[in-house]
C-alpha positions as CSV (number, residue, x, y, z in Angstrom):
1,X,-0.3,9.4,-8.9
2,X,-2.1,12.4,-9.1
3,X,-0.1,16.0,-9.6
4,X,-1.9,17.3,-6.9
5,X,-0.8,14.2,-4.4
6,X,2.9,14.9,-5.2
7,X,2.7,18.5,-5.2
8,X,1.3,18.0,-1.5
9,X,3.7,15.5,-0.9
10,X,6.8,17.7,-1.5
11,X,5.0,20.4,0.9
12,X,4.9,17.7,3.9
13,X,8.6,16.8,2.8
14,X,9.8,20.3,3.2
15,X,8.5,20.0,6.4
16,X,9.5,16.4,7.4
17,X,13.6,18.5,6.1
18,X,12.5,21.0,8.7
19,X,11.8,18.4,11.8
20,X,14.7,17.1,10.8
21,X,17.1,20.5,11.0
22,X,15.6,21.0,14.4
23,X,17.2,17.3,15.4
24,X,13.1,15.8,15.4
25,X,12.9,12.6,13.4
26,X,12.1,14.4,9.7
27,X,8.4,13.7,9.0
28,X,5.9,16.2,7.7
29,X,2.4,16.7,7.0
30,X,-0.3,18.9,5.2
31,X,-4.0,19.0,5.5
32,X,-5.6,20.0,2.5
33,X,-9.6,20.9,1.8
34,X,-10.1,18.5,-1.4
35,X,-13.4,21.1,-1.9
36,X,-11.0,24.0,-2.2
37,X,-7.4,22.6,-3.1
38,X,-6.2,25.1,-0.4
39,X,-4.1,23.8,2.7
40,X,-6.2,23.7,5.8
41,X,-3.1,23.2,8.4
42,X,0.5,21.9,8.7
43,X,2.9,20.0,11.1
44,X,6.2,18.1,11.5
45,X,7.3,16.0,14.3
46,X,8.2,17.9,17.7
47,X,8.1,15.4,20.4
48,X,11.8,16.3,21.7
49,X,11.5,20.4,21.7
50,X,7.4,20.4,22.6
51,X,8.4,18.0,25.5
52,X,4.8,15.9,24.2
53,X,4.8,12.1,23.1
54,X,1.9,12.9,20.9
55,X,3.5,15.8,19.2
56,X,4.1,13.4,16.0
57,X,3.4,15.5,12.7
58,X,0.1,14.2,12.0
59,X,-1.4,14.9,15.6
60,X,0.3,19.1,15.4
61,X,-1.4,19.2,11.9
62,X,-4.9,17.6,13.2
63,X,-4.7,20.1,16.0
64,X,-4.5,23.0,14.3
65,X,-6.8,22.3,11.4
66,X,-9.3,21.7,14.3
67,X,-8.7,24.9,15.3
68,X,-8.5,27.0,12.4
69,X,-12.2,25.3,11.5
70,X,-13.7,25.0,14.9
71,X,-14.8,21.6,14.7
72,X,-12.7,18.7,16.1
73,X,-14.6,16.6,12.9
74,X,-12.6,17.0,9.8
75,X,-14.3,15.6,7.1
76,X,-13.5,16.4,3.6
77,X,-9.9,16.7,4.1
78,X,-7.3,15.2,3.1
79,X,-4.2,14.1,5.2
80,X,-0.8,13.9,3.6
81,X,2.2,12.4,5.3
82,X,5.7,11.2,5.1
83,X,5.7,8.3,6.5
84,X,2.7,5.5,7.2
85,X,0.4,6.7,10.6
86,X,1.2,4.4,14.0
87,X,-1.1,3.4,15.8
88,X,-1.9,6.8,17.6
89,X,-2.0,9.1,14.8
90,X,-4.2,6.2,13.0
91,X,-6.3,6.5,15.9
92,X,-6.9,10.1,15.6
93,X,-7.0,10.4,12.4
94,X,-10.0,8.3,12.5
95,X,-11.7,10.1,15.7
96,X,-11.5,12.9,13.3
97,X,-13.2,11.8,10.2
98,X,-10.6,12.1,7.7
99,X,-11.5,11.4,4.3
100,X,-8.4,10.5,2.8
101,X,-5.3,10.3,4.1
102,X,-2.1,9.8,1.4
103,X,1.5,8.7,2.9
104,X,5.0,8.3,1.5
105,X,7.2,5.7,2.9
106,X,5.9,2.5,5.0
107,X,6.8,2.1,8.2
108,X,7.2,-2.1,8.9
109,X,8.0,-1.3,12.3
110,X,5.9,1.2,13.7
111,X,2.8,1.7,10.8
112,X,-0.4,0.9,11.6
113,X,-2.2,1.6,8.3
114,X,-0.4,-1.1,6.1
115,X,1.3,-2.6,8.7
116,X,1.3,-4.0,12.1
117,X,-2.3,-3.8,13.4
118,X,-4.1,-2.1,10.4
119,X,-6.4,-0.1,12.2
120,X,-8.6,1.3,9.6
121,X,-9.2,-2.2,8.7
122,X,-10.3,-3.1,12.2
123,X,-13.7,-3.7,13.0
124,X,-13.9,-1.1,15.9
125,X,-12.5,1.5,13.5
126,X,-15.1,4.5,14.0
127,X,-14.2,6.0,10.1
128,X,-12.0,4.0,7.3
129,X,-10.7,6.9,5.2
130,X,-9.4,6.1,2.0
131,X,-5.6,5.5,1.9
132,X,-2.9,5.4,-0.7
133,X,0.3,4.9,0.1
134,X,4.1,5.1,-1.8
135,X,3.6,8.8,-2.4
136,X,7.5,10.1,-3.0
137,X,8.1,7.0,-0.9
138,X,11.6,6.8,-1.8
139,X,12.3,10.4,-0.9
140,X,10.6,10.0,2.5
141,X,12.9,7.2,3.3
142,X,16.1,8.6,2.4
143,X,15.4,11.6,4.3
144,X,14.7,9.0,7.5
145,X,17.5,6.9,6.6
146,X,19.8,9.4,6.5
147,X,18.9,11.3,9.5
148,X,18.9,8.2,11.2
149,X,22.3,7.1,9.9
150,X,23.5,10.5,11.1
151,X,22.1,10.3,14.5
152,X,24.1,6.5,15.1
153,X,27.2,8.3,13.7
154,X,27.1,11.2,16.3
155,X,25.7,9.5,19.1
156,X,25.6,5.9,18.8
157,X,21.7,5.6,19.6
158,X,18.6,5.5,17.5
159,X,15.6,7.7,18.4
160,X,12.0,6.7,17.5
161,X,9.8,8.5,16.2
Protein backbone atom coordinates (compact mmCIF):
# COMPACT_ATOMS: atom_id res chain seq x y z
CA UNK A 1 0.00 0.00 0.00
CA UNK A 2 1.15 3.23 -0.80
CA UNK A 3 2.12 5.86 2.26
CA UNK A 4 0.16 8.30 0.69
CA UNK A 5 -3.16 5.81 0.56
CA UNK A 6 -2.82 5.29 4.38
CA UNK A 7 -1.97 8.69 5.19
CA UNK A 8 -5.41 9.57 3.44
CA UNK A 9 -6.94 6.80 4.86
CA UNK A 10 -6.35 7.83 8.49
CA UNK A 11 -7.72 11.42 7.38
CA UNK A 12 -11.18 9.84 6.24
CA UNK A 13 -11.04 7.73 9.59
CA UNK A 14 -10.80 10.75 11.72
CA UNK A 15 -13.74 11.68 10.10
CA UNK A 16 -15.69 8.37 9.86
CA UNK A 17 -14.61 8.81 14.48
CA UNK A 18 -16.31 12.14 13.93
CA UNK A 19 -19.76 10.80 12.19
CA UNK A 20 -19.65 8.58 14.65
CA UNK A 21 -19.44 11.09 17.91
CA UNK A 22 -22.37 12.83 16.36
CA UNK A 23 -24.42 9.29 16.61
CA UNK A 24 -24.08 8.98 12.25
CA UNK A 25 -22.83 5.57 11.41
CA UNK A 26 -18.75 6.36 11.52
CA UNK A 27 -17.61 6.51 7.84
CA UNK A 28 -15.34 9.23 6.32
CA UNK A 29 -13.96 10.41 3.24
CA UNK A 30 -11.28 12.62 1.47
CA UNK A 31 -10.97 13.78 -1.98
CA UNK A 32 -7.53 14.36 -2.92
CA UNK A 33 -6.04 16.00 -6.41
CA UNK A 34 -3.43 13.09 -7.33
CA UNK A 35 -1.80 16.22 -9.63
CA UNK A 36 -1.25 18.21 -6.41
CA UNK A 37 -1.25 15.68 -3.38
CA UNK A 38 -3.55 18.44 -1.67
CA UNK A 39 -7.07 17.54 -0.41
CA UNK A 40 -9.81 18.84 -2.71
CA UNK A 41 -12.92 18.29 -0.20
CA UNK A 42 -14.07 16.12 2.81
CA UNK A 43 -17.29 14.42 4.31
CA UNK A 44 -18.60 11.87 6.82
CA UNK A 45 -21.99 10.36 7.00
CA UNK A 46 -24.98 12.89 8.05
CA UNK A 47 -28.14 11.36 6.97
CA UNK A 48 -29.80 11.54 10.64
CA UNK A 49 -28.77 15.37 11.51
CA UNK A 50 -28.89 16.74 7.55
CA UNK A 51 -32.42 14.96 7.55
CA UNK A 52 -31.04 13.71 3.65
CA UNK A 53 -30.87 9.85 2.62
CA UNK A 54 -28.07 10.77 0.29
CA UNK A 55 -26.08 12.57 2.81
CA UNK A 56 -23.64 9.35 2.97
CA UNK A 57 -19.85 10.60 3.24
CA UNK A 58 -19.01 10.01 -0.16
CA UNK A 59 -21.97 12.09 -1.71
CA UNK A 60 -21.08 15.45 1.12
CA UNK A 61 -17.43 15.06 -0.10
CA UNK A 62 -18.52 14.81 -4.05
CA UNK A 63 -20.59 17.83 -3.38
CA UNK A 64 -18.38 20.06 -2.11
CA UNK A 65 -15.36 19.17 -4.30
CA UNK A 66 -17.85 20.03 -7.07
CA UNK A 67 -18.17 23.21 -5.62
CA UNK A 68 -14.93 24.23 -4.55
CA UNK A 69 -13.87 23.39 -8.48
CA UNK A 70 -16.93 24.52 -10.36
CA UNK A 71 -17.29 21.52 -12.38
CA UNK A 72 -19.68 18.72 -11.38
CA UNK A 73 -16.76 16.37 -13.56
CA UNK A 74 -14.06 15.39 -11.18
CA UNK A 75 -11.48 13.82 -12.95
CA UNK A 76 -8.10 13.37 -11.60
CA UNK A 77 -9.12 12.86 -8.22
CA UNK A 78 -8.93 10.50 -6.01
CA UNK A 79 -11.78 9.23 -3.65
CA UNK A 80 -10.88 7.73 -0.30
CA UNK A 81 -13.34 5.96 1.91
CA UNK A 82 -13.98 3.89 4.88
CA UNK A 83 -16.03 1.63 3.93
CA UNK A 84 -16.87 0.01 0.10
CA UNK A 85 -19.45 2.62 -2.03
CA UNK A 86 -23.33 1.21 -2.29
CA UNK A 87 -24.97 1.37 -4.96
CA UNK A 88 -25.77 5.21 -4.84
CA UNK A 89 -22.45 6.65 -3.96
CA UNK A 90 -21.06 4.08 -6.71
CA UNK A 91 -23.38 5.65 -8.95
CA UNK A 92 -22.20 9.06 -8.39
CA UNK A 93 -19.06 8.48 -8.09
CA UNK A 94 -19.07 7.39 -11.58
CA UNK A 95 -21.48 10.41 -12.96
CA UNK A 96 -18.55 12.23 -11.73
CA UNK A 97 -15.57 10.82 -13.37
CA UNK A 98 -13.57 9.77 -10.57
CA UNK A 99 -10.24 8.40 -11.34
CA UNK A 100 -9.53 6.38 -8.48
CA UNK A 101 -11.42 5.70 -5.70
CA UNK A 102 -9.45 3.71 -2.58
CA UNK A 103 -11.83 2.09 0.39
CA UNK A 104 -11.08 0.42 3.71
CA UNK A 105 -13.45 -2.14 4.87
CA UNK A 106 -15.96 -4.27 2.49
CA UNK A 107 -19.33 -3.99 2.95
CA UNK A 108 -21.00 -7.79 2.01
CA UNK A 109 -24.19 -6.31 2.66
CA UNK A 110 -24.64 -3.02 1.28
CA UNK A 111 -21.24 -2.57 -1.21
CA UNK A 112 -21.55 -2.22 -4.63
CA UNK A 113 -17.95 -2.04 -5.79
CA UNK A 114 -16.83 -5.61 -4.70
CA UNK A 115 -19.94 -6.73 -3.78
CA UNK A 116 -23.44 -7.06 -4.54
CA UNK A 117 -24.08 -5.61 -7.95
CA UNK A 118 -20.48 -4.33 -8.93
CA UNK A 119 -21.44 -1.45 -10.65
CA UNK A 120 -18.21 -0.22 -12.11
CA UNK A 121 -18.06 -3.52 -13.64
CA UNK A 122 -21.39 -3.14 -15.27
CA UNK A 123 -21.74 -2.62 -18.79
CA UNK A 124 -23.88 0.62 -18.48
CA UNK A 125 -21.20 1.97 -16.05
CA UNK A 126 -20.57 5.57 -17.69
CA UNK A 127 -16.66 5.72 -16.06
CA UNK A 128 -14.75 2.55 -14.28
CA UNK A 129 -12.35 4.30 -11.99
CA UNK A 130 -9.71 2.32 -10.66
CA UNK A 131 -10.34 0.75 -7.26
CA UNK A 132 -8.32 -0.75 -4.43
CA UNK A 133 -9.81 -1.88 -1.65
CA UNK A 134 -8.55 -3.13 2.21
CA UNK A 135 -6.98 0.21 2.87
CA UNK A 136 -6.87 0.21 7.05
CA UNK A 137 -9.68 -2.25 6.53
CA UNK A 138 -9.38 -3.60 9.82
CA UNK A 139 -9.61 -0.18 11.53
CA UNK A 140 -12.62 0.82 9.50
CA UNK A 141 -14.42 -2.23 10.65
CA UNK A 142 -13.81 -1.94 14.29
CA UNK A 143 -14.80 1.51 14.35
CA UNK A 144 -18.33 0.18 12.52
CA UNK A 145 -18.46 -2.79 14.65
CA UNK A 146 -18.17 -1.11 17.57
CA UNK A 147 -20.44 1.64 17.05
CA UNK A 148 -22.84 -0.71 15.90
CA UNK A 149 -22.44 -2.99 18.92
CA UNK A 150 -23.02 0.14 21.00
CA UNK A 151 -26.06 1.26 19.32
CA UNK A 152 -27.86 -2.61 19.94
CA UNK A 153 -26.60 -2.17 23.60
CA UNK A 154 -28.39 1.22 24.16
CA UNK A 155 -31.18 0.83 22.02
CA UNK A 156 -31.75 -2.53 20.85
CA UNK A 157 -31.94 -1.58 17.04
CA UNK A 158 -29.43 -1.40 14.20
CA UNK A 159 -29.24 1.69 11.97
CA UNK A 160 -27.98 1.47 8.32
CA UNK A 161 -25.99 3.33 6.95
Amino acid sequence: MADHDERFMRMALDLAQAAADAGETPVGCVIVDESTGQIVSEGRNGPIGAHDPTAHAEMVAMRSAAKKLNNYRLTGLTLYVTLEPCAMCAGAISHARIGRVVYGADDPKGGAVAHGPRFFEQPTCHSRPTVQGGVLADEGGDLLRAFFRARRKGTGSDTAR
